[in-house]
C-alpha positions in Angstrom: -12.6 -12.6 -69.0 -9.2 -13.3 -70.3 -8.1 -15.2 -67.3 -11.1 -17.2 -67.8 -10.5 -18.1 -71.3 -6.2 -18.6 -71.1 -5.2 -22.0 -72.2 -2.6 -22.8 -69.4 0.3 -24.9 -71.7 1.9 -26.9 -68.2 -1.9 -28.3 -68.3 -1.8 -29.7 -71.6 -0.8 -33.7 -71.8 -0.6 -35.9 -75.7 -0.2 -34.7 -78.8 -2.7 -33.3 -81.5 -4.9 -36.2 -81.6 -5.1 -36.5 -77.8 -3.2 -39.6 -77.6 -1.4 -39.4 -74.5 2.6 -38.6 -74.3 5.5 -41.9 -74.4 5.2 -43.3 -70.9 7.8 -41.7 -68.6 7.8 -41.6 -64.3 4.8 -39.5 -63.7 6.8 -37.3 -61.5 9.4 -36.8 -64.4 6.4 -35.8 -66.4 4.9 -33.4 -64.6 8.2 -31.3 -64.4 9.6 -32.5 -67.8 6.6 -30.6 -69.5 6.4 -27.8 -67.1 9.9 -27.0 -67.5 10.3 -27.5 -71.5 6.8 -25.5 -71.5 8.0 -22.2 -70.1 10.6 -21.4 -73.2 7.3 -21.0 -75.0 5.3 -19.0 -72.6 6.2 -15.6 -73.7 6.4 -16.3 -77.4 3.7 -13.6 -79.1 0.7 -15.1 -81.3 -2.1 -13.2 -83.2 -5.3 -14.3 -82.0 -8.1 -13.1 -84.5 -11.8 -13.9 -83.9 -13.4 -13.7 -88.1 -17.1 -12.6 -88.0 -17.6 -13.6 -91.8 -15.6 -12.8 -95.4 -16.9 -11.2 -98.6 -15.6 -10.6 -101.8 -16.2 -7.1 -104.1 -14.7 -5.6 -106.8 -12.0 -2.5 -105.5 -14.5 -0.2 -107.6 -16.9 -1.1 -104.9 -15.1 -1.5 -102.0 -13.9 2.5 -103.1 -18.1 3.6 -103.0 -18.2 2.9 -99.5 -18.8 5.2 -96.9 -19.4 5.8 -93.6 -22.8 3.7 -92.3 -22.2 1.4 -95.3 -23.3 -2.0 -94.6 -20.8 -5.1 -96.1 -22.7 -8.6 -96.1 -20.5 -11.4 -94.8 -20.8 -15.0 -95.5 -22.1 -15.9 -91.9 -25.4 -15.9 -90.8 -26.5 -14.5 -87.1 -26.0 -16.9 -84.7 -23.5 -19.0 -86.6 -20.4 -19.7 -85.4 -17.0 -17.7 -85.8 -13.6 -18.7 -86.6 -10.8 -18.3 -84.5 -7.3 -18.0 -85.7 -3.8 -18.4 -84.0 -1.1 -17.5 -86.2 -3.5 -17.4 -89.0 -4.5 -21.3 -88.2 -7.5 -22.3 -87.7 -7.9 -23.4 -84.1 -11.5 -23.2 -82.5 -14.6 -21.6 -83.6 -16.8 -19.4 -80.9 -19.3 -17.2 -80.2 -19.1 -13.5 -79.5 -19.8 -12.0 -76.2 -19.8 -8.4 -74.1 -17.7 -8.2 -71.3 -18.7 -4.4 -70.0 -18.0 -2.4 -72.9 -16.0 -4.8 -74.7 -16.5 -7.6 -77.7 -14.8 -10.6 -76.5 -15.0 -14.5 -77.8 -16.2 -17.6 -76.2 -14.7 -20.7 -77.7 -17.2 -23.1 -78.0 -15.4 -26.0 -80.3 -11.6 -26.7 -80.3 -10.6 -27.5 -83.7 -8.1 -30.8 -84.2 -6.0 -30.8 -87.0 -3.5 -33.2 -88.0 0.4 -31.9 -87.3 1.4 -33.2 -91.1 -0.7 -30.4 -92.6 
C-alpha cells in the first residue's frame, strides 16, 4: 500500500497551478529536477488523515470514558482531509490494508503558493 500511494518528487513537472516549468533542453530538465529534487527526499513531513472535528466543553471532554462515543462533523461516507505539515493537501477515503487503517487520496487539493 504505501508504495502504491508515494508521490515520487523527480515525477513532478510545473508549479502549483500546473503550469509547466520555464523552457529549458529537455535533457537539462530531466536531470536539473532530479538532481535539485533529491536534497528534499529525506526531509520528514507529518502526514495526518482527519476523520471529522468537534468542539466540547473540558468539563465534558473530563466525563468521558472508555466506549464513549464523540460525534464528529463528518458524515459516513464523506470525504477526509489530509494534511502535510498541517496543510491541507488532498482529501480521501479510508481503507483496510490486512489489519491496518490506511487512506486513499481521491482529490489533490491546489492551493495558491502566496497563501
Amino acid at each position: 500500500m504505501a508504495e502504491d500511494s508515494q508521490l515520487q518528487l523527480n515525477d513532478i513537472e510545473g508549479d502549483a497551478a500546473g503550469a509547466p516549468l520555464a523552457s529549458a533542453p529537455e535533457s537539462q530538465k530531466a536531470t536539473g529536477n532530479a538532481t535539485e529534487l533529491k536534497a528534499v527526499y529525506d526531509i520528514p513531513v507529518q502526514v495526518s488523515a482527519v476523520l471529522g472535528k468537534a468542539t466540547m466543553q473540558v468539563s465534558q471532554l473530563l466525563k468521558l470514558g472508555r466506549g464513549a462515543v464523540v460525534e464528529l462533523d463528518r458524515r459516513v461516507g464523506e470525504a477526509i482531509d489530509i494534511y502535510v505539515n498541517n496543510r491541507l493537501v488532498a482529501r480521501g477515503e479510508v481503507v483496510v490494508v490486512d489489519d491496518h487503517l490506511g487512506v486513499t487520496m481521491t482529490e489533490i487539493i491546489k492551493m495558491d503558493r502566496s497563501s
